[in-house]
C-alpha positions as CSV (number, residue, x, y, z in Angstrom):
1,X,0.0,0.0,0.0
2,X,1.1,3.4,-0.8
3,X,1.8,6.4,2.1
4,X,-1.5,8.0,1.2
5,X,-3.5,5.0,2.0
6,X,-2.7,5.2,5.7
7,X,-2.8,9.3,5.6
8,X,-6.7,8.5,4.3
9,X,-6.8,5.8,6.8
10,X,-5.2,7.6,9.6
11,X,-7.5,10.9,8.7
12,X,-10.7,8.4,8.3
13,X,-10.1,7.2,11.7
14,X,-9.7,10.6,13.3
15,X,-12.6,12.0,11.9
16,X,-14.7,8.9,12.9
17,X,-13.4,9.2,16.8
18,X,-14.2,13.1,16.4
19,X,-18.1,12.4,15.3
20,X,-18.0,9.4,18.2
21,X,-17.2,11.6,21.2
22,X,-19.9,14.1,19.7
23,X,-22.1,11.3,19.6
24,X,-21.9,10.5,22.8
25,X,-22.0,13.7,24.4
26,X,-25.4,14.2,23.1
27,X,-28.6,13.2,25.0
28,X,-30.2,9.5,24.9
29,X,-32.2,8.6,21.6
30,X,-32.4,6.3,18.6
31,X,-30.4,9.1,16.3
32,X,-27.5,8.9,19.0
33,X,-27.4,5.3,19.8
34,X,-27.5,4.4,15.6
35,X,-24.3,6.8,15.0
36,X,-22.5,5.4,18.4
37,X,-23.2,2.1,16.6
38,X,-22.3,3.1,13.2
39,X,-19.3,4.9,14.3
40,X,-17.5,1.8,16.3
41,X,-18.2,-0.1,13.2
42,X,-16.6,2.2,10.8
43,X,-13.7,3.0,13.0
44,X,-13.2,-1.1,13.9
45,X,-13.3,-1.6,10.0
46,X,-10.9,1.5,9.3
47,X,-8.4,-0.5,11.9
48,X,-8.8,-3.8,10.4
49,X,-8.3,-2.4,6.9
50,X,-5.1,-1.0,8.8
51,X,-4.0,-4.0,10.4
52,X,-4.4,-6.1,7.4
53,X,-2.2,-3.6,5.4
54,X,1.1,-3.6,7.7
55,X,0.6,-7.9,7.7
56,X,0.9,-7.7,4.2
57,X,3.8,-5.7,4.3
């Protein structure tokens, strides 16, 4: 994989943590507990896509 894949990656995953803490800051509801959900699963895909890419190496 080339360097920008993990500057996407790396940026992906910060962005994704960013909207998680915002997420959970706001008060109890369906809209907050679907992007709590859909936020942990972008950001454990983002590090599997991650982790996968050094093994390769």
């Amino acid at each position: 994989m080339s360097t920008s894949f993990y500057i996407l990656m790396g940026l992906l995953a910060c962005l994704t943590i960013i909207n998680l803490i915002n997420a959970k800051r706001r008060s109890q509801s369906k809209a907050r507990t679907f992007a709590v959900w859909f936020n942990g699963l972008a950001l454990t895909l983002i590090l599997l896509a991650l982790t996968i890419a050094i093994l390769q190496k």
